[in-house]
N, C-alpha and C positions, 0 to 999 in steps of 0.2 A: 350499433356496431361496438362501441367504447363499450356500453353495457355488458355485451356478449364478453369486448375481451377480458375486461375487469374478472368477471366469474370465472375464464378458464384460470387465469392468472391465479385470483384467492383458491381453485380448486385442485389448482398443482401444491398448493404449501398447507392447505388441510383445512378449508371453511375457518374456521374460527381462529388455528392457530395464527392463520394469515393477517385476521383480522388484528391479533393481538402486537403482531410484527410490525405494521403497519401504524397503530398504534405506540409503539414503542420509538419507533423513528422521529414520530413528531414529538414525541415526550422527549427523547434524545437533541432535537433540531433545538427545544425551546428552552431547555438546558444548556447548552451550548453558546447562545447566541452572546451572552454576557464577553464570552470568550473574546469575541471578535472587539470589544470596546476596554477592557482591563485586564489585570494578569491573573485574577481570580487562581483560587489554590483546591478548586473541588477537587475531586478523584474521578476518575472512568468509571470511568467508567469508574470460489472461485473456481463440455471438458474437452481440450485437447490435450494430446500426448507429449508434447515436446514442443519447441521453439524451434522456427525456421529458420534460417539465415539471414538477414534483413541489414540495413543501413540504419545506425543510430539514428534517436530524433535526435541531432545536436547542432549547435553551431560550427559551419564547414572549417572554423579557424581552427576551434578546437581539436585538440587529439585525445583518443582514449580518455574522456575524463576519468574511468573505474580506473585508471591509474595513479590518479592525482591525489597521493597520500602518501602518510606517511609512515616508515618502517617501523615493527611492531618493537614495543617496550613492556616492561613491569612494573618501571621504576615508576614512583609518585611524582607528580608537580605537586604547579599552586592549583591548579581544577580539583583535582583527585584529593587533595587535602583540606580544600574548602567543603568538600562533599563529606566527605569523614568526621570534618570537624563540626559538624551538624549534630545538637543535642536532643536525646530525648526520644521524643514519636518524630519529631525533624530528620534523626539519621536516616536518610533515605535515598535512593537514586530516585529522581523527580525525572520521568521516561513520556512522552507525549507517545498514543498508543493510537487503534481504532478501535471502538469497541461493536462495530456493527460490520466487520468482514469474515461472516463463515469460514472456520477453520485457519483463518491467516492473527487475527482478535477480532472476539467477540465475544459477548458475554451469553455463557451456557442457562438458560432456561433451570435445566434440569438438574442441577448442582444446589448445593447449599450455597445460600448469596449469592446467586448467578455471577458464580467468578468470573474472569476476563481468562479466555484461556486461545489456543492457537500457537501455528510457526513462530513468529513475531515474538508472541507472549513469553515462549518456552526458550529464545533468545535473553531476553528480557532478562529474567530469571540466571541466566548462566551469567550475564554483564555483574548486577546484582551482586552473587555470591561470590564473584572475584575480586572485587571493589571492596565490596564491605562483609565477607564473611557470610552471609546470610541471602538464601533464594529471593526471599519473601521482603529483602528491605528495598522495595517498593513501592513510591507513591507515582499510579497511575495519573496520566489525565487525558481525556479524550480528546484528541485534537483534529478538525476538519479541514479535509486537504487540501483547501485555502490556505489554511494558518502553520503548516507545519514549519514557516523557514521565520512569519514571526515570532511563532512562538519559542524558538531558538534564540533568534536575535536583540528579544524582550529579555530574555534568562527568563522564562515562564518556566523553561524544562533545563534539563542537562540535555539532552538528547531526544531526538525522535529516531523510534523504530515503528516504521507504518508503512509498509512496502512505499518505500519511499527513493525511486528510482534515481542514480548519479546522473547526472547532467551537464554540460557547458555552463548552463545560463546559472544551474543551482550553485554549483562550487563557486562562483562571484560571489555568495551570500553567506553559504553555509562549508562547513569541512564536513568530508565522508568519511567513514573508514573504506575499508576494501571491501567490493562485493560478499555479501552472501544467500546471494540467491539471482537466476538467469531468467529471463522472461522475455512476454513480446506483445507489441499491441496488438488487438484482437475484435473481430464485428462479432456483439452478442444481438438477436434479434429472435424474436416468436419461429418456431419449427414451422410455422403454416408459411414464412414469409419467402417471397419472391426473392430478397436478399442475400449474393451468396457469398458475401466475404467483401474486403475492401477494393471495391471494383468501380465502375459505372451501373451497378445497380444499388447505387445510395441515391442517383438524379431522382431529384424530388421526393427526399427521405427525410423526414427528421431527425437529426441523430444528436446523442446526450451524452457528454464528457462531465469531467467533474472539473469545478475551477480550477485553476492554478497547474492541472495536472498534465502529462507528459500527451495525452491524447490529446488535450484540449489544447494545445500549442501546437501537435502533429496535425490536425485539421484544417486549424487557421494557416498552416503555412502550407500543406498541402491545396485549399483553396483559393490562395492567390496563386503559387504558382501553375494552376490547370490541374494538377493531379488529380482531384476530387473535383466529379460535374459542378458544373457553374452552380446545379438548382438544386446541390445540396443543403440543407436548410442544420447548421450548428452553432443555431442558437442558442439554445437551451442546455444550458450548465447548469450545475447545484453542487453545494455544498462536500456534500461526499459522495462517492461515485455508487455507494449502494442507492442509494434516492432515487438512480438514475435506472435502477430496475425497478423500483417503482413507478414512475413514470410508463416504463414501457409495460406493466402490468396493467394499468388505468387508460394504453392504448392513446397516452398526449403524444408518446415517441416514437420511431420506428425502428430504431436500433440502437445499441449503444455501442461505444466506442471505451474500452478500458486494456488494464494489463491482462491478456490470454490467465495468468494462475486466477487471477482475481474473477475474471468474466467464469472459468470452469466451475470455482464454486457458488457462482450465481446461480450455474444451470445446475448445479446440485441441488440448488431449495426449489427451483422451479421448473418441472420435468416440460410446462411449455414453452421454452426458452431452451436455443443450443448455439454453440460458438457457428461462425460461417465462417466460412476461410481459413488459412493457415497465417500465422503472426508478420506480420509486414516489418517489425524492427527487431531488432536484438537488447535488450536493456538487461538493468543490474542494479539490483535494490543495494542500499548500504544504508547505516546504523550516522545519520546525521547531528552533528555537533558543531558549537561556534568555531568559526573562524581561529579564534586565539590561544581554542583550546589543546592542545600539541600533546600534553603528558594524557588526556583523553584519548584521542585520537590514537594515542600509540597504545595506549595500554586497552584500547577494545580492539585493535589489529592484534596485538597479542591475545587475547582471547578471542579470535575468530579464528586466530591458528589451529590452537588448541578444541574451538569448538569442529571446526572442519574434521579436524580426525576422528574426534568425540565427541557426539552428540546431532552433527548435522543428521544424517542418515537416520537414524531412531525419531525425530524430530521429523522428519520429513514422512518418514513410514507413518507415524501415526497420525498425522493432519491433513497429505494431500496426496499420500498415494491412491485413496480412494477417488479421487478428483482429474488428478493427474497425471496416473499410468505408476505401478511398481519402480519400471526404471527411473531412475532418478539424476542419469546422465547428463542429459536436457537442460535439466531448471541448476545443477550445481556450478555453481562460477567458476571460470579458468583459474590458476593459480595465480596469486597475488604477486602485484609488480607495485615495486614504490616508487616515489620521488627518491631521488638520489640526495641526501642529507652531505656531502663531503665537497 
């Protein structure tokens, strides 16, 4: 049976290219793994149509955290002038990325030097060229969704952009800026499967989150309190939440548990794999930075301003309306509210 589904699995992504995917991940995983032990300085390097209505996954104390920021600025600090003041091949924004999420970052095959390209990426790029004059003065590094809030809190990076959803628990650790992008969590499991969305047909399922991640917290807390059958089985976490389609390719898992944009282009590489149900939460990715850093903070609110008018939509058209529906109403974040600074 695992035999059988492994094959559909490599037969949905194309024999060989599958194998090379596959391949790539664990060369990616073995790379990486330094990551979790020093600050190492390598470089890098998701269908449904819209979001339901749902209940944050948050802490009930908390309010609105996609509010808990601060009002946008131009003006320079000491963050933005330590970053500038960087000599050399050094002048860089230092951005912690993913490089293995179809269409959101990931590195293109089919390019010269399998660039790092995606939503995410084409953010990235706009932060980039506001800061420091230049698209391209970035140094990439891949970071696994375990580590996105150390490697902030190390100064490994300036910032993570990695669909990297605002939180209760995250804002304790990390600063947001304001949302730029709406989401929801989402069951992806095999089109053959008896599973039809976040229901009681997960009892006695395997289901695979990524560590650290907003699913892998919505489960554990969904399974103490009853929500999720007793004999749900969410054990099995890894690293980054793409793995965790490999997993359910090689037939260890039975569904996975991720963000609806992220899960749509999963079932984009794998035509035997499709979303079940409609999104159980409402979430809001934002562009994460330290705690201390305020003139950051405000000055990528000010350019998320300016990106929203310009650039989101173009940006969206070209990386997930194929994934995620033309309309683009859905996934665009309600208009920015701040902390009150007076």
């Amino acid at each position: 049976m695992r035999a059988r589904r492994m094959r559909a699995g490599l037969k949905g992504w194309g024999g060989v290219g599958a194998m090379a995917v596959v391949c790539a991940l664990a060369l990616a995983f073995v790379l990486l793994l330094p990551w979790t032990q020093s600050h190492g300085d390598g470089s890098t390097g998701t269908g449904g149509r819209g979001v339901a209505e749902g209940a944050p996954a948050a802490d009930a104390a908390c309010k609105s955290p996609e509010q808990q920021t601060l009002s946008p600025s131009a003006a320079d600090g000491t963050t933005i002038a330590a970053i500038k003041a960087r000599q050399g091949e050094r002048r860089k924004l230092i951005v912690g990325v993913d490089q293995n999420s179809y269409r959101w970052g990931y590195r293109n095959p089919n390019t010269t030097g399998a660039g790092l390209e995606g939503f995410d990426i084409d953010l990235v790029h706009r932060i980039a060229q506001d800061i420091l004059g230049d698209p391209n003065a970035v140094q990439f590094k891949a970071i696994p969704t375990n580590q996105r809030i150390p490697a902030i809190k190390e100064g490994r990076v300036d910032m993570v952009v990695r669909t990297m959803t605002i939180t209760c628990d995250r804002i304790k650790d990390v600063a947001f800026s304001a949302p730029y992008f709406r989401t929801g969590q989402q069951v992806l499991a095999p089109k053959s499967s008896t599973i039809t969305g976040y229901n009681d047909t997960l009892a006695k399922k395997k289901v695979c989150t990524a560590a650290g991640s907003t699913a892998s917290t919505r489960l554990t807390d969904d399974l103490e309190t009853g929500t999720l059958p007793a004999t749900t089985d969410i054990s099995t976490t890894v690293p980054n939440q793409l793995d965790c389609l490999v997993r359910l390719q090689l037939g260890e898992v039975d569904a996975v548990v991720t963000d609806g944009a992220l899960a749509a282009s999963q079932a984009a590489q794998d035509p035997t794999v499709e979303l079940k149900g409609a999104p159980f939460t409402a979430e809001y990715y934002g562009v994460a930075m330290k705690k201390d850093a305020d003139d950051l903070v405000r000055r990528v609110n000010q350019i998320l301003v300016q990106y929203r008018a310009n650039g989101w939509q173009a940006s969206y058209d070209k990386w997930l309306s194929a994934t995620l529906g033309e309309d683009a109403a859905t996934s665009r974040p309600p208009a920015p509210q701040y902390l009150r600074t007076s």
